[in-house]
N, C-alpha and C positions, 0 to 999 in steps of 0.2 A: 504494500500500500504506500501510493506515496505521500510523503509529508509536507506539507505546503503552508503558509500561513492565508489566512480568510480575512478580507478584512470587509468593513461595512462601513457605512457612516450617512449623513442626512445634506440637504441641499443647504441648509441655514449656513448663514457668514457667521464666522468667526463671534460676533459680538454678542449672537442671538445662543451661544450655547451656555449652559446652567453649568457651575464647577459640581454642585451639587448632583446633578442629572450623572455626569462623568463618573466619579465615585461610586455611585449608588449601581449604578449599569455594571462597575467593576469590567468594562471591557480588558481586552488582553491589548490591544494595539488601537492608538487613533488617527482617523483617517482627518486628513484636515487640506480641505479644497484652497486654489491659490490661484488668483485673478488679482497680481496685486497693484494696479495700474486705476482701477475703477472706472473712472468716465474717461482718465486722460491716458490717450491711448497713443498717443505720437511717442516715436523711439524714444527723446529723451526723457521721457516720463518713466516710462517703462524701465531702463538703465538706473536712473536715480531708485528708484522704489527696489532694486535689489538688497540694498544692505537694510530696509527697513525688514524683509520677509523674516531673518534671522531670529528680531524682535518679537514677531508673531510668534514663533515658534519656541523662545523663550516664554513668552506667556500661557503659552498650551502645557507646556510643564510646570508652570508654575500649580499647575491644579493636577496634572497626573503622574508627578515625579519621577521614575525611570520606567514608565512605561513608552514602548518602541511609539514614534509617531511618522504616520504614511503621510505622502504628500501628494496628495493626487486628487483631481485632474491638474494641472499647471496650463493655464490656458493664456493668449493672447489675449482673446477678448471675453469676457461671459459667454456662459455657455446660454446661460437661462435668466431670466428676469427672476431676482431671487424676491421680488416684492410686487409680481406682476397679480392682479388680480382675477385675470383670465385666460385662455388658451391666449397660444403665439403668433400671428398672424403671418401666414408663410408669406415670402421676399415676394417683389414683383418680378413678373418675366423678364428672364435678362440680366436678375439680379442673384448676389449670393446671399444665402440664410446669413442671418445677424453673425452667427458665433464662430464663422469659418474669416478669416484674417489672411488677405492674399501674402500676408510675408511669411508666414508658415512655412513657404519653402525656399525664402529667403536667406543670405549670409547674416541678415541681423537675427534673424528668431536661433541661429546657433551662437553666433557671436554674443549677441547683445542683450539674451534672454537667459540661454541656456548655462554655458559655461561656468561664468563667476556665480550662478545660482548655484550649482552642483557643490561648487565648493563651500558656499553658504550654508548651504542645507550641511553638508557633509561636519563641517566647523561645530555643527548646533547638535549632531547627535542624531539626524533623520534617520530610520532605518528603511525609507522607502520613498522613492522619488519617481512618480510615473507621469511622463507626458500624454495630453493629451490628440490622439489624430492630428499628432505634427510630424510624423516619420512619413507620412503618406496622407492626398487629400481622404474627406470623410468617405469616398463611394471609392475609393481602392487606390494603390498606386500601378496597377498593372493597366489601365488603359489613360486614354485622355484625359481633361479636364473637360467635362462638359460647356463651361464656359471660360476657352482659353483667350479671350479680351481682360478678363476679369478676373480668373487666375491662371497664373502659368505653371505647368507642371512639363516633366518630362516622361514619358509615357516605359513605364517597365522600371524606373530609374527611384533614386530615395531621395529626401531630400538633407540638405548639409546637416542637419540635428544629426542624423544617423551617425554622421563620424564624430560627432563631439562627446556621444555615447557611447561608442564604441572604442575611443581613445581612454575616456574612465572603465569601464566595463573590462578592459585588458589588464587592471590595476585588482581588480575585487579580490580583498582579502589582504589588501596590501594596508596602507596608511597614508593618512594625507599631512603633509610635513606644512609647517605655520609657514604663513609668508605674509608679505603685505604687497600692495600697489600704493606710490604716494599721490598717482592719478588714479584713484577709481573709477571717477566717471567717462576717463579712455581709457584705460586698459588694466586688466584683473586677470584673473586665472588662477590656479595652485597647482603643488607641487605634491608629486605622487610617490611614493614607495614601495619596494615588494620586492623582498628580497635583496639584492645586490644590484636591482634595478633602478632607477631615476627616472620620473616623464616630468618636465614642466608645459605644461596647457598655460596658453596664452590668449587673450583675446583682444583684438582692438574695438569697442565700444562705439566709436564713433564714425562720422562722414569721411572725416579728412586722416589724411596719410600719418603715423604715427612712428616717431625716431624711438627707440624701448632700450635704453642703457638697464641689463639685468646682471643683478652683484653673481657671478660664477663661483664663488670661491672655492662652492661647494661641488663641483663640478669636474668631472675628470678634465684628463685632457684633449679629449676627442669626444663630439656629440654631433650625433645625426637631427638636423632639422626637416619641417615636413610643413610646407606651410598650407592654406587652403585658402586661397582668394579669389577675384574677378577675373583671373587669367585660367584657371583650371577647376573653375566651380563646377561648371557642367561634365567634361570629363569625372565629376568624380560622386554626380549623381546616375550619371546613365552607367559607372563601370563602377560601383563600388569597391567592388570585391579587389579589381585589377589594382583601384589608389589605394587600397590598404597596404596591399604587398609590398608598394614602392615604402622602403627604408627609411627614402630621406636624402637631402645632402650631408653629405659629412665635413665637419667643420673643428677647426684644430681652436682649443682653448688657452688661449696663452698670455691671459694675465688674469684678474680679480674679475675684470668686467667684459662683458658679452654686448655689443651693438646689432641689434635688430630692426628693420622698417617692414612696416604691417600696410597695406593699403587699407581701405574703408572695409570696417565690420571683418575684417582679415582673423584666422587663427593659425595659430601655429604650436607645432607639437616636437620637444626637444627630448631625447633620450638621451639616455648616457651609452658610453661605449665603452664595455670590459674590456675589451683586447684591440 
């Protein structure tokens, strides 16, 4: 039989939940939904509201102390009118439902959503982090976009989330080493562990081109970089599989500090090199 954990939880925001109701229910795990943008939904909304999610999720333990908390759905925009009084009124023709967000398969929804949240969440003790219908649109990522004026997808192909999961995901089981950004609102990311292994995840946040002076000290003397930007984005949604394999460039570390440039919403993924 396999072992799995179950989780459940209710549509109400965060401020509508009872500490008492929690307690009394004795659940085993809390699932706690994350829309943390509200009404203001433009990129730099969204980037600033990162470091406040941490605080949320401080405050969910503050009432159920080491009990695991899930973090799901993680959405761009609402999914649902959490105070709507009546059914939904479906889009007009032509149009997308309210809760689908054509950047979903954009460089900012991995850059500028995803990333510096993982390590947020991870920093705070999350035991569970699930995106929502952003690895592919809601009616599949094996054919078109039904309306490709309005959203763009690549047909068979993932979209950039996929690798920003898949660069943590190759860590699980490892440890996430403290780090800071003195720019968080351009550029965040953390640094991974596991084993005799090293990843630093990178992200650049914003529109414009980003110079990234990172302290190496810790840092062998050879490390493969791997960047993911507007030059090879599409390559690396329609061939996933193929940009994983690729390594990286390999790049000689020879002193304290590491110079890096990131284009708009750019990531990049630094390993260490044993031998």
């Amino acid at each position: 039989m396999m072992r799995a954990p179950v989780l459940c939880g209710h549509r109400r925001q965060l401020h509508g939940d009872q500490p008492g109701q929690a307690r009394t229910a004795r659940p085993r795990r809390r699932v706690l939904r994350d829309q943390p943008a509200g009404t203001r939904l433009d990129n730099e909304s969204l980037v600033e509201n990162l470091a406040a999610q941490a605080e949320v999720v401080r405050s969910v333990r503050g009432f159920l102390g080491r009990l695991p908390v899930a973090v799901t759905p993680v959405t761009l925009k609402p999914r649902f009118n959490a105070v709507a009084t009546g059914a939904e009124t479906p889009p007009p023709p032509g149009e997308l439902p309210r809760r689908v967000d054509p950047r979903q398969m954009s460089l900012f929804a991995a850059a500028g959503r995803s990333q510096p949240e993982v390590s947020v969440r991870e920093r705070r003790g999350v035991g569970h982090l699930l995106r929502d219908h952003r690895l592919a649109r809601r009616d599949g990522n094996r054919g078109r976009s039904p309306l490709p004026a309005r959203f763009r997808s690549v047909a068979g192909g993932v979209f950039p989330l996929y690798h920003v999961l898949a660069d943590a995901g190759e860590f699980a089981g490892g440890e996430v080493i403290a780090s800071e950004s003195n720019r968080p609102l351009a550029v965040d990311g953390m640094v991974l562990r596991k084993a005799e292994r090293t990843r630093i995840l990178l992200a650049n946040l914003s529109e414009m081109v980003q110079q990234i002076t990172l302290n190496a000290s810790d840092l062998p003397g050879k490390v493969r970089m791997l960047i993911l930007d507007e030059t090879n984005a599409e390559e690396a949604m329609r061939s996933p599989e193929s940009f994983r394999r690729a390594a990286g460039r390999p790049v000689e570390v020879t002193g304290r500090w590491l110079e890096v440039t990131l284009r708009p919403y750019a990531l990049i993924r630094i390993d260490s090199m044993t031998s």
